[in-house]
mmCIF file of the protein (N, C-alpha, C, O) and its ligand, coordinates in Angstrom:
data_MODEL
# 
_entry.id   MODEL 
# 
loop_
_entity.id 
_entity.type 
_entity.pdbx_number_of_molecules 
1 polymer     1 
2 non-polymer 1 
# 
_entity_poly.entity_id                      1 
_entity_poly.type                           'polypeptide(L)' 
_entity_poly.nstd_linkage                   no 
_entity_poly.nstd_monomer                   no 
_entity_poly.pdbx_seq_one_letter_code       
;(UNK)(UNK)(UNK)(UNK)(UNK)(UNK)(UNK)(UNK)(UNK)(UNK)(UNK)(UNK)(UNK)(UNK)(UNK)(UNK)
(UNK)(UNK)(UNK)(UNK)(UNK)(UNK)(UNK)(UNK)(UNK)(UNK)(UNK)(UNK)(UNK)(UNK)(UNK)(UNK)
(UNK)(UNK)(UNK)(UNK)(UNK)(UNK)(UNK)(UNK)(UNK)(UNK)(UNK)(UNK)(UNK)(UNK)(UNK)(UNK)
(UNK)(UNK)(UNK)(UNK)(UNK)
;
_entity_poly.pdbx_seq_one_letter_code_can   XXXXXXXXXXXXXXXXXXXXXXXXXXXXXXXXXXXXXXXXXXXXXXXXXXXXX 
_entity_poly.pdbx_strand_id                 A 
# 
loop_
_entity_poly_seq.entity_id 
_entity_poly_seq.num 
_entity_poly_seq.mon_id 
_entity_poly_seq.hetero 
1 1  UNK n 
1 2  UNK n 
1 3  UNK n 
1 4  UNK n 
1 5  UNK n 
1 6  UNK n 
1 7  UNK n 
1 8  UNK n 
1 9  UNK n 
1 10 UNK n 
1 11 UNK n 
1 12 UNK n 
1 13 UNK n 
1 14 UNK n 
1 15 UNK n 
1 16 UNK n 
1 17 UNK n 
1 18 UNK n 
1 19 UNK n 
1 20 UNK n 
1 21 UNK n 
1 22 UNK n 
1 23 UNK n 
1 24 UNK n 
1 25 UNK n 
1 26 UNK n 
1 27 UNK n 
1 28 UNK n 
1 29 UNK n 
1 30 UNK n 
1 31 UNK n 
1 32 UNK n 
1 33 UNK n 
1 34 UNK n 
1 35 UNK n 
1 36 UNK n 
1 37 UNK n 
1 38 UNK n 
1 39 UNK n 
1 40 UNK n 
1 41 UNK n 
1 42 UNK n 
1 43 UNK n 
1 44 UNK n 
1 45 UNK n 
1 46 UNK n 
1 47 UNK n 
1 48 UNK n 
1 49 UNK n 
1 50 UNK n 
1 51 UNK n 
1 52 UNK n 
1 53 UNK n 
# 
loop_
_struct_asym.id 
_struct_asym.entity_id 
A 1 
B 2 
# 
loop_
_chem_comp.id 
_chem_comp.type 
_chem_comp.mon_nstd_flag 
UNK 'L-peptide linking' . 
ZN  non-polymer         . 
# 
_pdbx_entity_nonpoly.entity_id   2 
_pdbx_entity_nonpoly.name        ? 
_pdbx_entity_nonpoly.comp_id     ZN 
# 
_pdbx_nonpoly_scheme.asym_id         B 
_pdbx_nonpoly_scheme.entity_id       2 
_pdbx_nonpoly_scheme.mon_id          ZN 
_pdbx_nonpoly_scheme.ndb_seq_num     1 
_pdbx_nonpoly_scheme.pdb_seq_num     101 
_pdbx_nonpoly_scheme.auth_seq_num    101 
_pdbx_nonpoly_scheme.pdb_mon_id      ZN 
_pdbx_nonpoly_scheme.auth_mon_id     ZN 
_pdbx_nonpoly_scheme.pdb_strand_id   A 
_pdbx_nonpoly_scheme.pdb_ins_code    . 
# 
loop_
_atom_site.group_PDB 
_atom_site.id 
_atom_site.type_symbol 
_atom_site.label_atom_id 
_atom_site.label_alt_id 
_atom_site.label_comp_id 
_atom_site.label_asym_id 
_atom_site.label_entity_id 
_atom_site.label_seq_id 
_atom_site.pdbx_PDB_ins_code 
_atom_site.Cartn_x 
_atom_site.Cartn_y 
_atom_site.Cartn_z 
_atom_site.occupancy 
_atom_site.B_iso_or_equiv 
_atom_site.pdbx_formal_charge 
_atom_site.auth_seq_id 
_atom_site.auth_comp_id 
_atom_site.auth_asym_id 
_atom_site.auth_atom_id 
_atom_site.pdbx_PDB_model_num 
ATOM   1   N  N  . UNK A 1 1  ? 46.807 26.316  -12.831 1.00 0.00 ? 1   UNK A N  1 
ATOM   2   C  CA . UNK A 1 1  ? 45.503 26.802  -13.282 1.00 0.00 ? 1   UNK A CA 1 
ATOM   3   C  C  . UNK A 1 1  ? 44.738 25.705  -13.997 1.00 0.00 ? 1   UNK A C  1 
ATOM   4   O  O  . UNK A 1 1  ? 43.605 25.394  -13.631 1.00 0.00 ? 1   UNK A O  1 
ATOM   5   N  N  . UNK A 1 2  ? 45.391 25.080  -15.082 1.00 0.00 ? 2   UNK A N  1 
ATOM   6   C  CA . UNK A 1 2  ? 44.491 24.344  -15.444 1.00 0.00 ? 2   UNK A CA 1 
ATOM   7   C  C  . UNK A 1 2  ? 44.393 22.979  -15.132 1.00 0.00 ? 2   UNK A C  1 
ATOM   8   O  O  . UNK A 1 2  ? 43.358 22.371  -15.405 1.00 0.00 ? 2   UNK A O  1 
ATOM   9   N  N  . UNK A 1 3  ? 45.690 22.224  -14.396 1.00 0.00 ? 3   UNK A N  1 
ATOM   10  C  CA . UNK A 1 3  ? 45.069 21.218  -13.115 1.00 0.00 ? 3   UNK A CA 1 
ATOM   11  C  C  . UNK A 1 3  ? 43.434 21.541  -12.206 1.00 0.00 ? 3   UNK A C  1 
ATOM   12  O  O  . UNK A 1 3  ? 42.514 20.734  -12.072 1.00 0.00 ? 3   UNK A O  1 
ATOM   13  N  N  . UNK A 1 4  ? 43.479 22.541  -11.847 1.00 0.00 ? 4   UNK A N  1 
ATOM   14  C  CA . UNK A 1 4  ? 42.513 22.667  -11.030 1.00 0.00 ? 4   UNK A CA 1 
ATOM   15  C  C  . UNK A 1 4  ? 41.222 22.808  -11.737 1.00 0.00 ? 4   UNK A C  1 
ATOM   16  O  O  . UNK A 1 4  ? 40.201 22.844  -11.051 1.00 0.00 ? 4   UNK A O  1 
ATOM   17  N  N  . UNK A 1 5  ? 41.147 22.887  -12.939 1.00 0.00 ? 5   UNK A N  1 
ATOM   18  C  CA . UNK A 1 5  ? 39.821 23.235  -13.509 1.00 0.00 ? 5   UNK A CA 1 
ATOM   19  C  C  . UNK A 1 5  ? 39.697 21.957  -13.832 1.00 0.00 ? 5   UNK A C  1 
ATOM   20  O  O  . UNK A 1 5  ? 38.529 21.570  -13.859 1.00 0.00 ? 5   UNK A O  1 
ATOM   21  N  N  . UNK A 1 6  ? 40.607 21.077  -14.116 1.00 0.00 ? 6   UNK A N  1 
ATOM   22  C  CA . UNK A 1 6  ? 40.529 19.551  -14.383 1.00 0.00 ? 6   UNK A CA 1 
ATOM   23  C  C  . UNK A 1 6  ? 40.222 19.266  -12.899 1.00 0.00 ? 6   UNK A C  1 
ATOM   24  O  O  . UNK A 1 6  ? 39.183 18.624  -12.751 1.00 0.00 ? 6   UNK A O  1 
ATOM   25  N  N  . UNK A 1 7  ? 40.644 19.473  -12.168 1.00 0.00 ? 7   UNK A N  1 
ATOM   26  C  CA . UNK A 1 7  ? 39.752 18.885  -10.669 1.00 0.00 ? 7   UNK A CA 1 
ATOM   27  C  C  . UNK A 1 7  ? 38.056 19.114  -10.422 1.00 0.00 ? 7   UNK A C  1 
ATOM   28  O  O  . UNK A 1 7  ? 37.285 18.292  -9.927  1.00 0.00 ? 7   UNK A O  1 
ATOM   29  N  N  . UNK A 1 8  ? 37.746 20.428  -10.903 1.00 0.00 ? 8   UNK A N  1 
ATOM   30  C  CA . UNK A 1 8  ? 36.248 20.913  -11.268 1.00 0.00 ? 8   UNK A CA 1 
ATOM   31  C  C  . UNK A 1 8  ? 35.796 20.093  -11.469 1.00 0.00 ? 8   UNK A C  1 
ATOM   32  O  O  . UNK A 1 8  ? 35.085 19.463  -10.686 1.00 0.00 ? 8   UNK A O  1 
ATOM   33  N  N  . UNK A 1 9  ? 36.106 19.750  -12.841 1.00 0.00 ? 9   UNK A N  1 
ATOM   34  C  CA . UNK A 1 9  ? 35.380 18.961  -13.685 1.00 0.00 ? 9   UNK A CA 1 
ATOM   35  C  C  . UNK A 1 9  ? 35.094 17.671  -13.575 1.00 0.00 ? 9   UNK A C  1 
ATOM   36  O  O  . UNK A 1 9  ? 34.114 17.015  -13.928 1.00 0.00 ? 9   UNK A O  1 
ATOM   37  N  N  . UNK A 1 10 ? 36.517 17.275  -12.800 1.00 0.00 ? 10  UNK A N  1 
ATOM   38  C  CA . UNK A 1 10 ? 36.357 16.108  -11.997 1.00 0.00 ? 10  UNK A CA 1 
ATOM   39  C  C  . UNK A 1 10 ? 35.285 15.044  -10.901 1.00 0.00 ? 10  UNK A C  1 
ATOM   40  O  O  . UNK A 1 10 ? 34.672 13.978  -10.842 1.00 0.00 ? 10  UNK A O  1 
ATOM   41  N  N  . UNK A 1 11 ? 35.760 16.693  -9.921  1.00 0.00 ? 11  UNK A N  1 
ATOM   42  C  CA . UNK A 1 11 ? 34.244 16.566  -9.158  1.00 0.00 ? 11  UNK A CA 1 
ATOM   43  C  C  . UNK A 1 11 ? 32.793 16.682  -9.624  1.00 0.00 ? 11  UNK A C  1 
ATOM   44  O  O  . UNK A 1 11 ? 31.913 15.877  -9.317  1.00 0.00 ? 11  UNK A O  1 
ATOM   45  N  N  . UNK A 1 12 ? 32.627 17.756  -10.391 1.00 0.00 ? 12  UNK A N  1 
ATOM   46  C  CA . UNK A 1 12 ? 31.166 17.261  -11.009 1.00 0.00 ? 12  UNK A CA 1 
ATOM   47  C  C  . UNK A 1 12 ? 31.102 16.132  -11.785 1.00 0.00 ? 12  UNK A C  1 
ATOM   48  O  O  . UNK A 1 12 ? 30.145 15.414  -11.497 1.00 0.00 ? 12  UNK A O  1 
ATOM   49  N  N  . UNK A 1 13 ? 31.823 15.727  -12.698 1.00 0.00 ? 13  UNK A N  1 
ATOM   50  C  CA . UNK A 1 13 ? 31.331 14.535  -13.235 1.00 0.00 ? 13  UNK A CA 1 
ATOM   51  C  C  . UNK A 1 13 ? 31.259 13.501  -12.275 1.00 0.00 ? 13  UNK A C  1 
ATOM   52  O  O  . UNK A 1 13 ? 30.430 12.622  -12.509 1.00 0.00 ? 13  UNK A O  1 
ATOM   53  N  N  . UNK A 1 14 ? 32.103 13.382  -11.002 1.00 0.00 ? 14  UNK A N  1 
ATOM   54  C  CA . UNK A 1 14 ? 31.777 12.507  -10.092 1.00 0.00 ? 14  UNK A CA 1 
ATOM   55  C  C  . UNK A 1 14 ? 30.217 12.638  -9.122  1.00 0.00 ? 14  UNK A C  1 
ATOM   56  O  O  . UNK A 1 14 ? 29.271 11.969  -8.707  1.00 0.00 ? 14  UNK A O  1 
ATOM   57  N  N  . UNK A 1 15 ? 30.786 14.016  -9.143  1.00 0.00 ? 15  UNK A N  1 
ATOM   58  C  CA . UNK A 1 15 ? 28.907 14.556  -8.371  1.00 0.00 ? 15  UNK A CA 1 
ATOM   59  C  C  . UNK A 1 15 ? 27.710 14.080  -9.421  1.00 0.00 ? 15  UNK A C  1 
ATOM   60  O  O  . UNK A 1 15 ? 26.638 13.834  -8.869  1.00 0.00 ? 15  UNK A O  1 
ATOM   61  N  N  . UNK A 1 16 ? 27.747 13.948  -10.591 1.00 0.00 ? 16  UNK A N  1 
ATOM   62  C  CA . UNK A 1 16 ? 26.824 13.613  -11.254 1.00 0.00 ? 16  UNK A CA 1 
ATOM   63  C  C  . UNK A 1 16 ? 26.173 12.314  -10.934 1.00 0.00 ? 16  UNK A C  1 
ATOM   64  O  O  . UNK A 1 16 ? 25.076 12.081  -10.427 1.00 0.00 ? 16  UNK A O  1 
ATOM   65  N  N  . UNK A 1 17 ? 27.529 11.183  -11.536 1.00 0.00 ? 17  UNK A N  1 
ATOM   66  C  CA . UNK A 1 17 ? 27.881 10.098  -11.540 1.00 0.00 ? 17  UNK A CA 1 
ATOM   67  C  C  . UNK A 1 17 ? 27.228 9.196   -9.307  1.00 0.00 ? 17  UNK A C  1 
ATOM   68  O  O  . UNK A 1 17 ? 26.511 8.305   -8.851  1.00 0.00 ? 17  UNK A O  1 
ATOM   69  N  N  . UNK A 1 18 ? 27.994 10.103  -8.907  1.00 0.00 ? 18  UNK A N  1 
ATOM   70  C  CA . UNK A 1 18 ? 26.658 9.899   -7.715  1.00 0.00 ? 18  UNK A CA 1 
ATOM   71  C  C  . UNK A 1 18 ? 25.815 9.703   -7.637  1.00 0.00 ? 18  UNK A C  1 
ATOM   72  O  O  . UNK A 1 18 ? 25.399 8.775   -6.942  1.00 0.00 ? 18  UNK A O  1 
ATOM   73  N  N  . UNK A 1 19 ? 24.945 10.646  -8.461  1.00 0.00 ? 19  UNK A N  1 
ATOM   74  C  CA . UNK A 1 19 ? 23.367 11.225  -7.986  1.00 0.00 ? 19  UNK A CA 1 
ATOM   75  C  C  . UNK A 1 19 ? 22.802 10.435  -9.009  1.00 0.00 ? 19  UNK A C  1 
ATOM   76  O  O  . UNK A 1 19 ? 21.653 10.104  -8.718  1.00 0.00 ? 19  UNK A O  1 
ATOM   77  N  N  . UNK A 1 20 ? 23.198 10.001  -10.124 1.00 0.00 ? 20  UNK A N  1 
ATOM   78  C  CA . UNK A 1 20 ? 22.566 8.883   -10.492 1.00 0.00 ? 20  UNK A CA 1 
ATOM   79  C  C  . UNK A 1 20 ? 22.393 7.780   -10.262 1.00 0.00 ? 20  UNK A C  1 
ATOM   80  O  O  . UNK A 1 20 ? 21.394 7.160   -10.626 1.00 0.00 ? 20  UNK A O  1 
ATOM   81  N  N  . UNK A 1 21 ? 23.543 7.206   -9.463  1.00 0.00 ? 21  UNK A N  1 
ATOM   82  C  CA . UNK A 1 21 ? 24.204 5.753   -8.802  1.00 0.00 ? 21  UNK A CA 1 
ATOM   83  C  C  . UNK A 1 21 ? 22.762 6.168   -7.552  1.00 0.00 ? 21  UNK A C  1 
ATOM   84  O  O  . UNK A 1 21 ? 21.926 5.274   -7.423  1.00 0.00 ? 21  UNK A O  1 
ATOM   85  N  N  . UNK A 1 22 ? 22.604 7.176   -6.909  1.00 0.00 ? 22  UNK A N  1 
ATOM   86  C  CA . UNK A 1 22 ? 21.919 7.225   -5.969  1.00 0.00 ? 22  UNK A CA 1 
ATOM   87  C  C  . UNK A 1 22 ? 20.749 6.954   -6.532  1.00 0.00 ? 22  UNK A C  1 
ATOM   88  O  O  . UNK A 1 22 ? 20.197 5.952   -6.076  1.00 0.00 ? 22  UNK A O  1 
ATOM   89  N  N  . UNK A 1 23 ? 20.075 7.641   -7.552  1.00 0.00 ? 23  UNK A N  1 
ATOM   90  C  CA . UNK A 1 23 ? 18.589 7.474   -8.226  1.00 0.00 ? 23  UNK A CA 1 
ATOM   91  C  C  . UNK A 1 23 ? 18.409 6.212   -8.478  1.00 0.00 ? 23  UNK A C  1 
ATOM   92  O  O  . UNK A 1 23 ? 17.277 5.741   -8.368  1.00 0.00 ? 23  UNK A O  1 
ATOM   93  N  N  . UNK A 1 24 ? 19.540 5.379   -8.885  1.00 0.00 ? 24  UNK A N  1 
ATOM   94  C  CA . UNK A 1 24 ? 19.397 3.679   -9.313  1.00 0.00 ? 24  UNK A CA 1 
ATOM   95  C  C  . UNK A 1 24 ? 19.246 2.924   -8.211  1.00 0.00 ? 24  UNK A C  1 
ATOM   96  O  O  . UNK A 1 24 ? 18.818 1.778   -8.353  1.00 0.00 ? 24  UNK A O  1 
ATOM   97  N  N  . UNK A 1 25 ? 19.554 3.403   -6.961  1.00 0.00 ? 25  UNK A N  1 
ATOM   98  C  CA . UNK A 1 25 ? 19.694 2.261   -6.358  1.00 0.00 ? 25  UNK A CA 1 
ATOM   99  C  C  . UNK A 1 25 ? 18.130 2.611   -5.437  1.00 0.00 ? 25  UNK A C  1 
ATOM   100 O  O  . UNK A 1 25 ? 17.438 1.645   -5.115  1.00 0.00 ? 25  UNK A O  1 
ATOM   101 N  N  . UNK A 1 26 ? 17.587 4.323   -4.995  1.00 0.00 ? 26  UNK A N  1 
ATOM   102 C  CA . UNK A 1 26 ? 16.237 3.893   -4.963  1.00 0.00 ? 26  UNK A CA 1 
ATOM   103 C  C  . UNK A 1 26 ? 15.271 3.935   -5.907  1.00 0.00 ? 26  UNK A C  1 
ATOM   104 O  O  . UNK A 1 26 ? 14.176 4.444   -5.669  1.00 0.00 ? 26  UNK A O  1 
ATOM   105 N  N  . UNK A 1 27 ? 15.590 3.393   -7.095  1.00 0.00 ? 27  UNK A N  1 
ATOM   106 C  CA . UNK A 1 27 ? 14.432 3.037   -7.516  1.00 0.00 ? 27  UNK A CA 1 
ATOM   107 C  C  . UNK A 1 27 ? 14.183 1.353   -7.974  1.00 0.00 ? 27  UNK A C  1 
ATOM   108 O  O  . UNK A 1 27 ? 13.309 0.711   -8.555  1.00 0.00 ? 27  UNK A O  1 
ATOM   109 N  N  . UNK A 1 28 ? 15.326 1.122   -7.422  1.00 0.00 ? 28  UNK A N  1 
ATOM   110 C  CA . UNK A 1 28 ? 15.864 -0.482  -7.427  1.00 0.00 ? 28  UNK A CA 1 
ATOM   111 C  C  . UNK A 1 28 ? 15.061 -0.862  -5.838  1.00 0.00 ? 28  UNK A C  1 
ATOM   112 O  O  . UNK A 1 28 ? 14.210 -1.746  -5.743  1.00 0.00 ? 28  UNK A O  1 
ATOM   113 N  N  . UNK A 1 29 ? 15.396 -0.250  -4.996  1.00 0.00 ? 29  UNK A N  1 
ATOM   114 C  CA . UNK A 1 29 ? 14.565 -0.157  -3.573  1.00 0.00 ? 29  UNK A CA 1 
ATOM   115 C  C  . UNK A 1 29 ? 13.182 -0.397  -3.582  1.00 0.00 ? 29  UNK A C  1 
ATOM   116 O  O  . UNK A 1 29 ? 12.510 -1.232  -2.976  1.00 0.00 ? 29  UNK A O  1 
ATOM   117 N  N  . UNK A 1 30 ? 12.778 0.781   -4.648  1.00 0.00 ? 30  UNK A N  1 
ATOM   118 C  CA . UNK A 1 30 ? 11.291 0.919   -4.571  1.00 0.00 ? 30  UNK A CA 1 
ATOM   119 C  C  . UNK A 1 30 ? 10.373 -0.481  -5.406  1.00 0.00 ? 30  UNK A C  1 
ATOM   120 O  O  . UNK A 1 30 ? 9.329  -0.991  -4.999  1.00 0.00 ? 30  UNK A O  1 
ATOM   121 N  N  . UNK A 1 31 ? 11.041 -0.799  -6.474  1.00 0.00 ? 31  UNK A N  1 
ATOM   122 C  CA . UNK A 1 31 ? 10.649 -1.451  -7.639  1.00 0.00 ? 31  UNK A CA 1 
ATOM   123 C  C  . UNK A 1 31 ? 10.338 -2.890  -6.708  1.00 0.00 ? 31  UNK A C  1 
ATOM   124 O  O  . UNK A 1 31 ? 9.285  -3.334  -7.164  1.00 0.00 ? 31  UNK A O  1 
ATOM   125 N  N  . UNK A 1 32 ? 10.740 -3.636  -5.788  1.00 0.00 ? 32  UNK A N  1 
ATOM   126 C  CA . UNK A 1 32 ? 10.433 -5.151  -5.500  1.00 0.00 ? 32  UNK A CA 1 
ATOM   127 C  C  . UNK A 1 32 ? 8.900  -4.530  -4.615  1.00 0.00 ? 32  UNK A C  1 
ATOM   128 O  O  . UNK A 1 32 ? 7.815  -5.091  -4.765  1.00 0.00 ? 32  UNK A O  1 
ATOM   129 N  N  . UNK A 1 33 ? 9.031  -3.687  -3.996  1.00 0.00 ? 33  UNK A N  1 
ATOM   130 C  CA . UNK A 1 33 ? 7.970  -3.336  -2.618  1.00 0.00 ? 33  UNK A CA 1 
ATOM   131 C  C  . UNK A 1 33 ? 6.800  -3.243  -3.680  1.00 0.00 ? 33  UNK A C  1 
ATOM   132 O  O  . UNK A 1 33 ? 5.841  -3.979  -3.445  1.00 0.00 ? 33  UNK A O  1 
ATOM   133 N  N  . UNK A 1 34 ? 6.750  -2.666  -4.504  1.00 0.00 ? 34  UNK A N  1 
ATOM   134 C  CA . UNK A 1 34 ? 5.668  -2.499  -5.551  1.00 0.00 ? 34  UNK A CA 1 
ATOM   135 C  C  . UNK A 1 34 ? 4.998  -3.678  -6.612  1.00 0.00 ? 34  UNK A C  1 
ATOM   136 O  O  . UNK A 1 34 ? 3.838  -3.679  -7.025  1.00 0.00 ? 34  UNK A O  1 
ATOM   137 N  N  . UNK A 1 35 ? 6.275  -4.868  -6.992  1.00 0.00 ? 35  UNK A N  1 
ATOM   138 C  CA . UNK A 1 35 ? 5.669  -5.512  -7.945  1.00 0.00 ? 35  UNK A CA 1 
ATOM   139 C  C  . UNK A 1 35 ? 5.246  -6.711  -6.680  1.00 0.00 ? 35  UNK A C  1 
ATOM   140 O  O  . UNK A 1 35 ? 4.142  -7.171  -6.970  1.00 0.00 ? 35  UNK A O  1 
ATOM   141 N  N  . UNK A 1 36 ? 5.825  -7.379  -5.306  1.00 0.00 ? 36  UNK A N  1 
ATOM   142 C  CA . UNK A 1 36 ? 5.867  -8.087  -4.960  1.00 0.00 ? 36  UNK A CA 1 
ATOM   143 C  C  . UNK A 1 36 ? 4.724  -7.687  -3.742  1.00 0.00 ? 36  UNK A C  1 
ATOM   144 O  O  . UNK A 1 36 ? 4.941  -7.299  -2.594  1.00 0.00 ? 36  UNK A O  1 
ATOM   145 N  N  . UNK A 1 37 ? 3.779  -7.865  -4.251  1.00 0.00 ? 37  UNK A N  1 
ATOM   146 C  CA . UNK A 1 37 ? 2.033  -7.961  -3.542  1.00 0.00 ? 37  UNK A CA 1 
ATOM   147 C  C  . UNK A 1 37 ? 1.824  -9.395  -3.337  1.00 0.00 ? 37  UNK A C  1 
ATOM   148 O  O  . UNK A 1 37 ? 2.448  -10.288 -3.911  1.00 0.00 ? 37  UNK A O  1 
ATOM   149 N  N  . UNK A 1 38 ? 1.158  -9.500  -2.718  1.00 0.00 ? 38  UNK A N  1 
ATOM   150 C  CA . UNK A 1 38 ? 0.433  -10.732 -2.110  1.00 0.00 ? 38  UNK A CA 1 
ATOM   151 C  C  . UNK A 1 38 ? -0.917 -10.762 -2.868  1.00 0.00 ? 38  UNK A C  1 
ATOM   152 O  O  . UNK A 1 38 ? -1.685 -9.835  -2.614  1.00 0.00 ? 38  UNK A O  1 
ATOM   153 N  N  . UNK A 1 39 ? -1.331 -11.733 -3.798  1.00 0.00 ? 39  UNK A N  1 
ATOM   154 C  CA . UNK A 1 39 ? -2.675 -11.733 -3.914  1.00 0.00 ? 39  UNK A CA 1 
ATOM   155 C  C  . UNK A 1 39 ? -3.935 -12.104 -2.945  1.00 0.00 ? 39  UNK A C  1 
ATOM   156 O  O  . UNK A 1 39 ? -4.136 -13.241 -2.520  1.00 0.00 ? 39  UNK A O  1 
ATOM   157 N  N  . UNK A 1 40 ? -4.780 -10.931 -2.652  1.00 0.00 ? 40  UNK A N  1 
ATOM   158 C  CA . UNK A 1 40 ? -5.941 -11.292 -1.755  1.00 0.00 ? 40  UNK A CA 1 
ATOM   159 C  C  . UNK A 1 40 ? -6.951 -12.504 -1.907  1.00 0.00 ? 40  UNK A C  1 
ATOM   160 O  O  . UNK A 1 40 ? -7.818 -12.721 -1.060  1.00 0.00 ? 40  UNK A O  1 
ATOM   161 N  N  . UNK A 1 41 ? -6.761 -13.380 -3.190  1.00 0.00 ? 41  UNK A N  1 
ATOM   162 C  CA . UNK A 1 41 ? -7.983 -14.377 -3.239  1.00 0.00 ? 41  UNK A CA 1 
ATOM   163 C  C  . UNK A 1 41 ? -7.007 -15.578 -2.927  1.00 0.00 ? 41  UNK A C  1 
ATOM   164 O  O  . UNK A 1 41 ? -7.463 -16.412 -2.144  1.00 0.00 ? 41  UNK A O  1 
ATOM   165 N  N  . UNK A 1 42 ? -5.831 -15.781 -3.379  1.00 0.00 ? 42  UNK A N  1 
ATOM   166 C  CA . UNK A 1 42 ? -4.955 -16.786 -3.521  1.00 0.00 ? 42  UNK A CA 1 
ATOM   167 C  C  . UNK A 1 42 ? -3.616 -16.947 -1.695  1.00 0.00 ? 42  UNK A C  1 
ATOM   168 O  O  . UNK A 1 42 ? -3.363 -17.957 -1.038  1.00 0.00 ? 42  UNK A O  1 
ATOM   169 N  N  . UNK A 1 43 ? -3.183 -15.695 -1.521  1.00 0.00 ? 43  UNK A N  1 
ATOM   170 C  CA . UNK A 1 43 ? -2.144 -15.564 -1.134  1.00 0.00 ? 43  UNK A CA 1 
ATOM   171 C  C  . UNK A 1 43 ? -1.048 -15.524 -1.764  1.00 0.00 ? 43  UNK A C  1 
ATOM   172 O  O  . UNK A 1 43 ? -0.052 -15.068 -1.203  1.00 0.00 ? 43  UNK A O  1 
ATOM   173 N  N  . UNK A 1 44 ? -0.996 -15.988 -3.058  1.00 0.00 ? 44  UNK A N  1 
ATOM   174 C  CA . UNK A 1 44 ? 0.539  -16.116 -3.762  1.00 0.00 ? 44  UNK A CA 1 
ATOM   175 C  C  . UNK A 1 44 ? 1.091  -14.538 -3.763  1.00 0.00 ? 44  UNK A C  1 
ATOM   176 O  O  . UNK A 1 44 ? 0.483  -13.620 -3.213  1.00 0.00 ? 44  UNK A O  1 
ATOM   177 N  N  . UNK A 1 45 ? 2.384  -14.387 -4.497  1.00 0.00 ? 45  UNK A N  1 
ATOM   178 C  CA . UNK A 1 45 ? 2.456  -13.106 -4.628  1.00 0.00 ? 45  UNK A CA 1 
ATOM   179 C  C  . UNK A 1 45 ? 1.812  -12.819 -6.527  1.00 0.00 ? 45  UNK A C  1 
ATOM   180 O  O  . UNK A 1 45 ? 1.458  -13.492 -7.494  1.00 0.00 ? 45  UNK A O  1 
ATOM   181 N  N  . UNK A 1 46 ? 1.957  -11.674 -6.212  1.00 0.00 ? 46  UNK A N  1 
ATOM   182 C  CA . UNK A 1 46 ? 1.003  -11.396 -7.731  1.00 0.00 ? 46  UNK A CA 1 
ATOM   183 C  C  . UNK A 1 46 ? 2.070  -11.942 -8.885  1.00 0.00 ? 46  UNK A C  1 
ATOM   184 O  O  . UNK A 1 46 ? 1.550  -12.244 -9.960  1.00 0.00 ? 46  UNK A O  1 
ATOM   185 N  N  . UNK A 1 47 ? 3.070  -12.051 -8.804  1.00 0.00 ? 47  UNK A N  1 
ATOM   186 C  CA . UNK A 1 47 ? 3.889  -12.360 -9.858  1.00 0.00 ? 47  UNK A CA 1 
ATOM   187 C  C  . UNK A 1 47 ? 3.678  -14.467 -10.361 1.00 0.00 ? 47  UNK A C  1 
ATOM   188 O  O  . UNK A 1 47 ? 3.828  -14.932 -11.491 1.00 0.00 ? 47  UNK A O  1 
ATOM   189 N  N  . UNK A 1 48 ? 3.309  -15.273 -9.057  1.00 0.00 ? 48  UNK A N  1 
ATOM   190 C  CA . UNK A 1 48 ? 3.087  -16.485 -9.456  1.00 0.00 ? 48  UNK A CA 1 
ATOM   191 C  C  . UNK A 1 48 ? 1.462  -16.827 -9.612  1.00 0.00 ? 48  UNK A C  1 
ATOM   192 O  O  . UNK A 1 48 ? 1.057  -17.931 -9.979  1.00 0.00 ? 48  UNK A O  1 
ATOM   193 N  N  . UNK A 1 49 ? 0.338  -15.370 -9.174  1.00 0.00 ? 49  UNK A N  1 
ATOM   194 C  CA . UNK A 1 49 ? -0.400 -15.720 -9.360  1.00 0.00 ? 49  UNK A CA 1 
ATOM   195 C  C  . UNK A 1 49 ? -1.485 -15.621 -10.424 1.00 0.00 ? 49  UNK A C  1 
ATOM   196 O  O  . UNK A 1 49 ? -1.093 -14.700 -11.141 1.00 0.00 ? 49  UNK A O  1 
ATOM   197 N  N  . UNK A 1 50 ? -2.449 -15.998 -10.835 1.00 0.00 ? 50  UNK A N  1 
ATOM   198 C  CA . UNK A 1 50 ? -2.832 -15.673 -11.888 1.00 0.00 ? 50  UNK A CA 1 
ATOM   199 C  C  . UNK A 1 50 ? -4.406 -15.524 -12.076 1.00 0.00 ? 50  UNK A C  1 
ATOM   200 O  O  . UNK A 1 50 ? -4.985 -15.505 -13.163 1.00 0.00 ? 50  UNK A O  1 
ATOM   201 N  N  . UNK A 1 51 ? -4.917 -15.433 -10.977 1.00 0.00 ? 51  UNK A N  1 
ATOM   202 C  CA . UNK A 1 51 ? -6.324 -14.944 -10.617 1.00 0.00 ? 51  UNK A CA 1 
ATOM   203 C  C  . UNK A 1 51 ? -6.705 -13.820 -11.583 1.00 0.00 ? 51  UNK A C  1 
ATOM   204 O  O  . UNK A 1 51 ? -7.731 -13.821 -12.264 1.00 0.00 ? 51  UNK A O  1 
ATOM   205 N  N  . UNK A 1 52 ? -5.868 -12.957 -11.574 1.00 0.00 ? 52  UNK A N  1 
ATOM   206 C  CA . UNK A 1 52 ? -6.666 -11.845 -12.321 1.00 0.00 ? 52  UNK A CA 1 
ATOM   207 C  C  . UNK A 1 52 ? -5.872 -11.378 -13.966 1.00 0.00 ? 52  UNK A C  1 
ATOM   208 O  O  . UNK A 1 52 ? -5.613 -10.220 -14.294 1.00 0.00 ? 52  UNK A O  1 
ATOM   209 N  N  . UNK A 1 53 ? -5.649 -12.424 -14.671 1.00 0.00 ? 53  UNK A N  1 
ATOM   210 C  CA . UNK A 1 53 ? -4.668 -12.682 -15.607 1.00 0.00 ? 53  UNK A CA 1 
ATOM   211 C  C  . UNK A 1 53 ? -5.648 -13.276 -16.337 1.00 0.00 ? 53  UNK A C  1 
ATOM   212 O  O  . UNK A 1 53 ? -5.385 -13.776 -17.431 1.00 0.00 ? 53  UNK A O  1 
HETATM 213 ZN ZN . ZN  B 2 .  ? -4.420 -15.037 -6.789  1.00 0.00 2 101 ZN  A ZN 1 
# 
């Protein structure tokens, strides 16, 4: 009986532990597509450029 409730618990903390590992990695995904623009007057990307800085 109480092996198995230790398995429960197991799995959700692993199910948790997932779904956050999952949230990190797209928003690790999302985060370069967003900061790494191309500037339209220069071409650089916006991070070396400084046109509008
Ligand atoms: Zn520029």
């Amino acid at each position: 009986m109480n092996s198995l409730h230790l398995i429960e618990l197991f799995l959700v903390v692993a199910g948790v532990a997932y779904l956050m590992m999952l949230a990190g990695v797209a928003k690790n995904a999302l985060e370069p597509k967003r900061v790494r623009r191309t500037c339209p007057s220069c071409g650089r990307l916006t991070d070396d450029c400084r046109c509008r800085r």
